[in-house]
N, C-alpha and C positions, 0 to 999 in steps of 0.2 A: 772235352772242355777246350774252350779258343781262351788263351789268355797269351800267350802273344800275339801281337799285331802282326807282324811278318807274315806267320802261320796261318793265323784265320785268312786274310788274304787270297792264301794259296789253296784255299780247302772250296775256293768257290769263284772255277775257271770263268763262269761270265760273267763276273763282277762288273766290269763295263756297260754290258748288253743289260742288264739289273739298273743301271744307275740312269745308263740313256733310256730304258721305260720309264722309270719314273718320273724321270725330269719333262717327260712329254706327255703323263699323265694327261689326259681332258682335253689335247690338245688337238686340232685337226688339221693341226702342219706341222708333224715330227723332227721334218728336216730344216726347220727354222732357224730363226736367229738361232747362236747356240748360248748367247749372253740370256737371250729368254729362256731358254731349257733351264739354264742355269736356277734363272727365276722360279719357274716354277719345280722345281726335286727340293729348293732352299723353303717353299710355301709347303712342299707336302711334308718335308721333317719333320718343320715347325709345329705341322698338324698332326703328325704322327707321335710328337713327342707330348703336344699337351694332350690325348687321349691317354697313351702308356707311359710316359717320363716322370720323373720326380725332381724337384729341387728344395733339396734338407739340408737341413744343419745341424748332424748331431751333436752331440755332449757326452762324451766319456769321460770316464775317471782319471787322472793322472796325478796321483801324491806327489810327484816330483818336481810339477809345475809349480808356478807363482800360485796359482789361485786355485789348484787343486782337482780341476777341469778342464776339458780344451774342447773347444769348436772347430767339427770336423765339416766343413761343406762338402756335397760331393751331389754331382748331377749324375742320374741314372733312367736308363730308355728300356724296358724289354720287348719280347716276343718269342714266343715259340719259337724249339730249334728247328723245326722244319721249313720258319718263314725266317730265317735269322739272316738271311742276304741285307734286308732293310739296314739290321743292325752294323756290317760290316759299312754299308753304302753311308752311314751316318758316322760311324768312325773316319771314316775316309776325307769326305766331307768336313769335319772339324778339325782331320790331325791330332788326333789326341784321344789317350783315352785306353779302356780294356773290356775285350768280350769276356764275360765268365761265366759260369753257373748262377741260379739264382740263387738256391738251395741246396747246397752240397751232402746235407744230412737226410732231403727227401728226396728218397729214388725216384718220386712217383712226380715231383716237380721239372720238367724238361723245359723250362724257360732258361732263356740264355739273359743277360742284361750287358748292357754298353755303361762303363763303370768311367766316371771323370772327378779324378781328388784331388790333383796336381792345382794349388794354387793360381799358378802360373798359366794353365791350359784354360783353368775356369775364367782367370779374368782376363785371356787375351785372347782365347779361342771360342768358347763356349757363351759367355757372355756377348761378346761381340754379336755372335750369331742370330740371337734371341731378340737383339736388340733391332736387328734390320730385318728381323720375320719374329712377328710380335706374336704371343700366345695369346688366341683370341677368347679363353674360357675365363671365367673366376682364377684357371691356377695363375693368370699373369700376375696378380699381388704377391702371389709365394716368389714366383721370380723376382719381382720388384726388390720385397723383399732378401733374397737369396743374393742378389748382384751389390743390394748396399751392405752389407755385413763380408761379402768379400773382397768388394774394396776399401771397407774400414780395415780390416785385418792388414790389406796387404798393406794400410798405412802404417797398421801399429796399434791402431785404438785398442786391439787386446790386451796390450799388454800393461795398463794402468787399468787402478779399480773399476774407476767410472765409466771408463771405457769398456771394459769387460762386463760388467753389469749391464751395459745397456744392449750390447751385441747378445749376451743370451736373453732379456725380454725380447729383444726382436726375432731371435731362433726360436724360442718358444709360441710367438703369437703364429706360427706356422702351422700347417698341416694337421688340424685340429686341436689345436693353443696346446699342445702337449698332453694330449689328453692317453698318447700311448708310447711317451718315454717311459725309459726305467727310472730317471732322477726326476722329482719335485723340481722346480723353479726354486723351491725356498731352499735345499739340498744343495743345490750349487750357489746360491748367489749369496747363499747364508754360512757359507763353507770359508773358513781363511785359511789362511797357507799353512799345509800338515806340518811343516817342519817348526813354525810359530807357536803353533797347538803345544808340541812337543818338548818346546823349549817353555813356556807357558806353563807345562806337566811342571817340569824339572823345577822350577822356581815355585811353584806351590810345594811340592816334594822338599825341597830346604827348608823354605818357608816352615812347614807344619817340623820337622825335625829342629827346626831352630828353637822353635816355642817350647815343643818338648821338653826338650834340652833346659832351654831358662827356666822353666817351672819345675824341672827336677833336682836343678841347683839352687832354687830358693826353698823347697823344701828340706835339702841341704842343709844350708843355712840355720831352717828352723829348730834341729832337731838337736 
């Protein structure tokens, strides 16, 4: 498993020899400009990642938060371990980032993926990238979308209602409108703050003990 950067690295001596093929991909002057190689290894990524890459925004659970949920972006590339040069030369290439397993519970899965969560990496590294080697399929709208939800975040828009509300309609209208999360759209956006809820419990809980109470001392009274 490569999950440090350093490491993987080191696991794949012609990592150069790898990088300058591909950057000369189709080309029939390898030894050209080298701003043009540059160009074209940044055209094959781009193409390589919108066949194999992904750009999500999940939603897990978090009681602890404000709103009970949180939006996790994270951009992901794979490929077989035995083609997984690509993967390193695409790490390299962005600066950021981690090789891992895909599937760590199936033996029989030997895909490796290039893993990007770091806020910071998506919206100065990753984003940037995408941006100046545009994804030419249908996935460029999940990008589109992918890049404004992680520059609302990095504003803040998460962290008020309305703002939180609209970042997961936008996560949601993703990668099959949600059609293979584990949370409902209504589950989160219909969800208020656990500790609210609780306190919400508590004051029903007097509440009904109160009443109790008064109706047990007017029958008091009565007798």
């Amino acid at each position: 498993m490569l999950e440090n950067p350093e490491e993987s690295c080191g696991t794949r001596p012609r990592l150069s020899q790898a990088r300058h093929s591909l950057g000369t991909v189709g080309s029939e002057n390898p030894t050209g400009d080298p701003d043009n190689q540059q160009g074209r290894l940044d055209s094959y990524l781009s193409g390589f990642a919108d066949g194999e890459g992904t750009f999500s925004v999940g939603v897990t659970r978090r009681p602890d938060l404000r709103f009970g949920f949180q939006l996790v972006p994270e951009f992901r590339v794979s490929q077989n371990s035995e083609r997984a040069t690509v993967l390193e030369v695409f790490r390299e290439r962005l600066g950021c980032g981690r090789i891992v397993t895909n599937d760590r519970n199936r033996i029989s899965d030997r895909a490796l993926v290039l893993v990007v969560r770091k806020r910071r990496d998506l919206l100065e590294r990753v984003i940037p990238f995408f941006v100046r080697n545009p994804i030419l399929s249908e996935k460029r709208w999940s990008f589109e979308i992918f890049a404004t939800i992680v520059s609302a975040m990095a504003a803040g828009q998460h962290q008020t209602r309305p703002g939180f509300e609209e970042l997961v309609q936008l996560a949601f209208s993703m990668n099959g409108e949600g059609r293979y999360r584990r949370w409902r759209i209504e589950d989160v956006i219909g969800t208020q703050n656990p500790q609210r809820l609780h306190a919400e419990h508590l004051q029903q809980q007097v509440k009904i003990q109160s009443e109790l109470h008064g109706d047990m001392q007017s029958q008091a009274e009565m007798t």
